[in-house]
N, C-alpha and C positions, 0 to 999 in steps of 0.2 A: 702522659701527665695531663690531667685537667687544667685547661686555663679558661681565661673568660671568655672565649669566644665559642670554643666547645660548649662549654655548659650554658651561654643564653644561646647556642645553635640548639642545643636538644631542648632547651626551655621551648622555644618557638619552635619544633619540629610536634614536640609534646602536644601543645596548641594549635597547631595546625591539624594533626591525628585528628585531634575529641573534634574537630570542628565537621572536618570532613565525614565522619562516623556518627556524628548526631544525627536523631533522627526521630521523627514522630514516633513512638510504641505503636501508632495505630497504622502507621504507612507500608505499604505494600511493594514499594518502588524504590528502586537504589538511589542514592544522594544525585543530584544534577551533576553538580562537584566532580563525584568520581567517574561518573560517565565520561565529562568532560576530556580526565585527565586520562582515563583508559583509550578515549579514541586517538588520542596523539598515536599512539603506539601501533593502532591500528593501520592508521593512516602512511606512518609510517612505515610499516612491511610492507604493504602494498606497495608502495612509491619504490622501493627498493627489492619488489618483484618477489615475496616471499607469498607461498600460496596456503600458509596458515601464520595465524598468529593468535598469542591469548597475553592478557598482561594479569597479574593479580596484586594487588595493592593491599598491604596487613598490618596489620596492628597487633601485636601480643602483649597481653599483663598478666604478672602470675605473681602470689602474696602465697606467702607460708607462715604460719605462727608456729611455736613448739615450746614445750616447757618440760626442763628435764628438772626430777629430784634424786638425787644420790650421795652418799656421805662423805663429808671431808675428809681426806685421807689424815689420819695422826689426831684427828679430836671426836668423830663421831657425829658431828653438826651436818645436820641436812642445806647440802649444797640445792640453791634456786639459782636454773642458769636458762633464762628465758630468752627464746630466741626470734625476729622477726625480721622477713628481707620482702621486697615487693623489688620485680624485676619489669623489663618492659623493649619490646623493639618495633620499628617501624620501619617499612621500605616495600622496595616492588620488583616482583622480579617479570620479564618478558621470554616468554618461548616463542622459536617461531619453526617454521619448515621449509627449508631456501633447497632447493637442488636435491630433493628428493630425503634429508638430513634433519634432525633436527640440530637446534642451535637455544643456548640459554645464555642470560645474563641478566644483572640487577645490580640494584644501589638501595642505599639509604637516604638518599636525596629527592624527594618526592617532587620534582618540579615539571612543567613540558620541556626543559632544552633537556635536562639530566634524562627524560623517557625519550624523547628523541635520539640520543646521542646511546642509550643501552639498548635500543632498539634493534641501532645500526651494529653493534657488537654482535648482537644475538644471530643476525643475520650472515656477518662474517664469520661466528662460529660454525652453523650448519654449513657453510659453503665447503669452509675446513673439511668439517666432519664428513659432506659429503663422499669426496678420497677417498675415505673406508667403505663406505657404505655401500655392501652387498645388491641388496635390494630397499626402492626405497619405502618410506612410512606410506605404514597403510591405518588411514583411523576406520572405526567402524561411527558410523552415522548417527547422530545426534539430536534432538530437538533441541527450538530455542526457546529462553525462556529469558522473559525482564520481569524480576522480581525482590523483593527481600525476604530473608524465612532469619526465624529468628528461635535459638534455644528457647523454647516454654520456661518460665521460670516465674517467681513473685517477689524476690528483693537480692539488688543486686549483692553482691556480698564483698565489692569494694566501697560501698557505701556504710558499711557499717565499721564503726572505731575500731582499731587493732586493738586498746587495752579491753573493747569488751571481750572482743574472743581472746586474747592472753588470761581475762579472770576467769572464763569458760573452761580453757582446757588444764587450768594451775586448778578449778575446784575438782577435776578429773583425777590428774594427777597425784593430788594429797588424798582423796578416795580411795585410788592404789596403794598410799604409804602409810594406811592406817593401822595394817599389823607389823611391828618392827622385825617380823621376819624378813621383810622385802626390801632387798637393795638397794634398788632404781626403778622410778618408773617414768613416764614418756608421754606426755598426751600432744594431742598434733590436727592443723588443720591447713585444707590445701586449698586454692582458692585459683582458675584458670578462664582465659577471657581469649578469644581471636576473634579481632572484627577482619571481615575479609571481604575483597569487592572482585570478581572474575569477571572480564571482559574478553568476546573472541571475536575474532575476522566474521565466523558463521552467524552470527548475529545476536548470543546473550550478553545481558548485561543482569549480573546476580551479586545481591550484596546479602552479608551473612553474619550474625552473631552467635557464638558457641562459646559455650560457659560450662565450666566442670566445676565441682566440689565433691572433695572428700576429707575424713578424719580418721583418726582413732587414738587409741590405746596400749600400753605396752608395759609389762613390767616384768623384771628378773628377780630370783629367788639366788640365795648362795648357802651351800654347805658347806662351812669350811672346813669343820670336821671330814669330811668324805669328800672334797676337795673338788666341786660339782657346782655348777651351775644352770638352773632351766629359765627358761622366759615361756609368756603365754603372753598372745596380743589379742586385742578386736579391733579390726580395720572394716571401718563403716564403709557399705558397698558405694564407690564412687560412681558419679552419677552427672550427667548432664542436666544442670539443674541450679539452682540461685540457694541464698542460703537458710531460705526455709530448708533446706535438707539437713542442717544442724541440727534439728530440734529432733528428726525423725533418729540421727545418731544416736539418740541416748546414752552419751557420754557418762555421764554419772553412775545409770544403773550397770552399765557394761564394765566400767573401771572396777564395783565389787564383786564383781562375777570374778574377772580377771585376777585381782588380788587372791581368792580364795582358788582359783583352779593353779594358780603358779605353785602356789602353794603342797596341792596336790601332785602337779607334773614333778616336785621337787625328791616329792617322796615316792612316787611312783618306780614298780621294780622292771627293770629292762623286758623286753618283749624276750617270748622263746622264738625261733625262727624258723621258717616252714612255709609248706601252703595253706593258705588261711581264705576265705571269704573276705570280702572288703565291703565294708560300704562306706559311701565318702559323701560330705556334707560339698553343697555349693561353695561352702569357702575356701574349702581344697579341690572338689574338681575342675573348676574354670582353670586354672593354672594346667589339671592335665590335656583338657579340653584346646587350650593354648598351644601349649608345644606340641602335641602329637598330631593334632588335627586342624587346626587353624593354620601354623605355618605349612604344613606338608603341604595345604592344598590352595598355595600361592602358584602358579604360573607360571611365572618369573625362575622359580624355584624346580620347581617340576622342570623346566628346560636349562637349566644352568644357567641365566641371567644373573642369576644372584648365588653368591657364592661364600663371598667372602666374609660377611656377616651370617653367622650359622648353619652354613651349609646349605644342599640343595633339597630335594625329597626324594622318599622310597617311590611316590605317586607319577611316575613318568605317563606319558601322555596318551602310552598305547592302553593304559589300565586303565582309561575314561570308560564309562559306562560299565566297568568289567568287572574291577578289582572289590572282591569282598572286603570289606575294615572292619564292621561290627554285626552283631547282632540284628535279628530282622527290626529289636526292637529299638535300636540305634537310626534317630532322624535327627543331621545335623542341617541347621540353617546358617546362609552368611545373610544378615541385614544390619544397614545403615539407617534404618526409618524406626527403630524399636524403641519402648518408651524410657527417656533416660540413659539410655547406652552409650558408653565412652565416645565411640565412631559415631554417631547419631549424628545426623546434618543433613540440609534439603538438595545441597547439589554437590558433588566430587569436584578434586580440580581437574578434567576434565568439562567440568561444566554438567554433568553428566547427573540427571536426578536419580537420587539412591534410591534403592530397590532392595526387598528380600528375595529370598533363593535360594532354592536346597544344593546340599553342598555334600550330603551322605542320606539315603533314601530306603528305609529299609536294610541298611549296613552293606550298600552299595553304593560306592562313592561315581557322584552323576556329574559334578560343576567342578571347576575350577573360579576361585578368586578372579577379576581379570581389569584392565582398564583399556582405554579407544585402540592404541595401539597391539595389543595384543589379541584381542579376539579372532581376528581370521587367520591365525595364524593355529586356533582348532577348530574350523571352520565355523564358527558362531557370527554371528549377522549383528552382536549388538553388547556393551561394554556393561560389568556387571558394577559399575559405578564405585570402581576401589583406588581410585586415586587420589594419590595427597601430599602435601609438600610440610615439611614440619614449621617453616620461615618462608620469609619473603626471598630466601637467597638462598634455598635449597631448591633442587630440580625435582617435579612434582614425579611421582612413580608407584606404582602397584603396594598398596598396605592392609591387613588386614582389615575387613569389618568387623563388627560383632558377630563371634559364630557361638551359636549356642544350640547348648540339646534339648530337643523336643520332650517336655514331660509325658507321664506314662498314664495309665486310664485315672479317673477321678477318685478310684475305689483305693488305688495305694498308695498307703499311708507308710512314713517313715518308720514308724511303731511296725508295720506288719514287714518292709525292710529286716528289723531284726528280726523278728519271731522267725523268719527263715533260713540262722544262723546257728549252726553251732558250734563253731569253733571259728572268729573273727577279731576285727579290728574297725572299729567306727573311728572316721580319720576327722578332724574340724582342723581349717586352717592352711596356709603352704609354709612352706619352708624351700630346704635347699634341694636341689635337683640339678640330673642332669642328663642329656639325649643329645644321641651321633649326630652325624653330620649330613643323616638321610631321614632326621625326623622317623626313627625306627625304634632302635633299643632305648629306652629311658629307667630313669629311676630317680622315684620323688620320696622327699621327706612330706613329714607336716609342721603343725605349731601345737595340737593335741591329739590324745590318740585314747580310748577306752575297750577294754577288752571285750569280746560277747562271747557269751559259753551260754548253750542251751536256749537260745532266742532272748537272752536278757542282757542289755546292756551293765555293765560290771564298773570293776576298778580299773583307773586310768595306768597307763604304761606310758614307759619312756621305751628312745632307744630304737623308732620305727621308721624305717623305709620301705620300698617296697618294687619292686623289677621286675619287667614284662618286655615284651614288644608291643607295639601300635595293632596290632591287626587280632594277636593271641589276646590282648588287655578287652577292646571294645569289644571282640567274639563273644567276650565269657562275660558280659553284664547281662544279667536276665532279669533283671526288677529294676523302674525306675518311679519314682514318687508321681502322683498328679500335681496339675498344677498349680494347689493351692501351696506347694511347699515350693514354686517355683523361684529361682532369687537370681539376681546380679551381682557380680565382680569383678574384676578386671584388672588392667595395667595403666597407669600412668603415662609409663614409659619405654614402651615395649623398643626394640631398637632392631633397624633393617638399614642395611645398604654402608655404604663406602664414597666418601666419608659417610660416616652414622648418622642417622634420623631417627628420631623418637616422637612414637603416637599413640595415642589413648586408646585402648578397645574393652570392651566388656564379652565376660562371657557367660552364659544362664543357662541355670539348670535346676531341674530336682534332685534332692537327694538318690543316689542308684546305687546298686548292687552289684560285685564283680566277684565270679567265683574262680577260687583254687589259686591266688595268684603269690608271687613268690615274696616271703615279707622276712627280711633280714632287722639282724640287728647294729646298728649303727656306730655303739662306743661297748 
């Protein structure tokens, strides 16, 4: 129940945040303030004989608009049902390493007795934990760094009025409702903020601002007659970024694209089933890109640490350096430093400044994902900067970066893609999917699908999915676009661990080419 104490406690908690978090645009150096507050905690491990400790101090705000149109049920009247929520939290959580252990804890109480007093918690945890503890934490070595890094961005996008982005995306929306064949349609805008201050025993002190945005579009068609219904969407690539990146959305012109291809996917005759040639647009293969080969080549995962949230991988640790996955012409990267990318940021929690790194070399898988803790444990001398806590009160741990596929020479063009098809499916979009419990066997839908006969792209089909393995999938790609067709997309919300965490990551590519692969029909 809210009473008045609660609500002017987070009035002043709210106030106290923006105070702490403010800061020059032009300042290079974390708040005094949070210094301050992160060294109690220091201070305190030490005092209580802990021979690591880190504290991170966070702020999260996240604002969603949305606007749905769809008809009154029993009159025909187009229902407006506009929707806006802005969320927000604040706290701190302390790790430390007492007896060989770690040990975590946190609050929502930002003061030095409540850091002192979660401190000593944290400390009593690892002590705990130590009991079990085989052997103990080994981090791999670090630099320090006192600084601030801040998302690149040009206007913040909680500064700007919710009704003007509610008239933004209702003119999107009525865009989509212009032919009354169309149902419902959806437009939508996301708006994501972490101020973040990491402090360690080893001596950084790093304060951080990360900002996402994204949008899009959505609309459903209905047959009643043939008792059917399809949707087509465009979901603007999200991006770490302010929200000049609205404009680059082009909501408006994508809403009549959208209108008019639902329309098509409505009418469109079911795929015949077979092996087909694929070629798949960035908006659908980052999602493959995702599951097959981003989670596989977690760490964490490859060794059984992680289980519980979607399994482990095919990628066990003797197949380092060994294991073929794709094509020679298959180069996958993991980076956190790439322009705009969901994961993008200057240091890990860890402390740990992000880095890029090949992750599949020639369709020879050479890296693992990894964080402090984990690297010598495949004998690597240094942490490839992938750690991250989704709150102040989550335990920070191994998450995906941005992994994306290296484009193909400058000369190939998506047009020259088709002309080397004749008997295919061009995929736009993701849909539903789904892949074991070793990141092996999968199988993906999309959001649109067009036929190609004789190097020409065709008429659109319903009705596609499409089944591989990881290893026979990336084998058989032999064309991928330059990188002027390069593009970003991503997740949100990607979700790992027990209790669940969810993290932002992007994945980029050019359009590419997969032959012979198995493509069923779905209804």
């Amino acid at each position: 129940m809210m009473t008045r104490r609660t609500f002017t406690g987070g009035a002043a908690a709210l106030a106290f945040s923006s105070r702490l978090f403010s800061a020059d645009a032009a300042s290079t150096k974390p708040s005094a303030e949070l210094e301050k507050l992160g060294a109690v905690a220091l201070n305190e491990a030490k005092r209580l004989k802990a021979t690591y400790c880190d504290i991170r101090i966070l702020r999260t705000r996240g604002q969603s608009a949305s606007i749905r149109l769809n008809p009154e049920r029993g009159t025909g009247k187009t229902l407006v049902v506009p929707f806006a929520t802005e969320s927000g939290t604040f706290g701190f959580g302390v790790r430390v390493i007492a007896n060989g252990a770690w040990g975590f804890s946190c609050s929502p109480f930002v003061n030095p007795a409540e850091i002192v007093r979660i401190t000593g918690e944290a400390v009593n945890v690892a002590k705990a934990n130590s009991v079990l503890q085989v052997k103990p934490v080994e981090l791999a070595p670090v630099a320090t760094y006192h600084t601030r890094w801040v998302t690149p961005h040009e206007k913040d996008p909680f500064a700007i009025p919710i009704a003007e982005k509610l008239d933004l995306i209702r003119a999107a929306a009525d865009e989509v409702k212009k032919n009354n064949r169309i149902f419902s349609s959806n437009a939508q805008l996301t708006f994501r903020t972490e101020d973040k201050y990491f402090a360690s025993s080893e001596g950084s002190s790093i304060q951080q601002l990360y900002l996402q945005s994204g949008g899009g579009v959505n609309a459903t068609a209905v047959d009643t007659a043939r008792a059917l219904s399809k949707s087509r969407g465009f979901q603007a690539p999200p991006s770490t970024a302010g929200y000049e990146m609205v404009a680059v959305m082009n909501l408006l012109e994508n809403a009549s694209r959208v209108r008019e291809e639902v329309l098509e996917h409505l009418a469109a005759p079911q795929v015949t089933p077979g092996k087909k040639d694929l070629v798949l647009l960035p908006t659908h293969l980052w999602l493959t890109i995702h599951e097959s080969l981003g989670h596989s080549t977690e760490l964490d995962r490859a060794l059984g640490f992680e289980a519980n949230y979607a399994g482990t991988s095919f990628l066990t640790t003797e197949k380092l350096g060994k294991q073929r996955v794709g094509s020679d012409l298959v180069n996958i990267w993991g980076d956190r430093t790439n322009d705009r990318g969901l994961a993008t940021i200057g240091y890990d929690d860890d402390g740990v400044k992000t880095t890029k790194f090949p992750i599949i070399e020639k369709g020879i898988f050479t890296h693992y994902q990894t964080i402090r803790d984990q690297a010598h444990l495949i004998g690597e001398k240094e942490s490839r900067g992938c750690c991250y806590a989704d709150s102040w009160a989550s335990v920070p741990f191994q998450r995906m970066p941005n992994v994306w596929l290296e484009p193909g020479s400058r000369d190939t063009s998506l047009e020259s893609l088709i002309a080397g098809v004749e008997d295919g499916i061009l995929i736009d979009g993701d849909g539903s999917f789904s892949i074991d419990q070793q990141r092996y066997n999968f199988q993906f839908g999309g959001d649109a699908f067009w036929e190609i006969k004789n190097g020409k792209k065709g008429r659109m089909l319903r009705s596609v999915a499409y089944q591989s393995k990881t290893t026979d999938f990336w084998t058989s790609c032999d064309g991928i676009a330059g990188p002027a067709y390069f593009q970003q997309y991503g997740a949100l919300n990607d979700g790992k661990g027990e209790p669940a965490q969810s993290n932002a990551v992007s994945h980029g590519c050019s359009p590419a080419r997969f032959r012979q692969i198995n493509v069923i029909q779905t209804d």
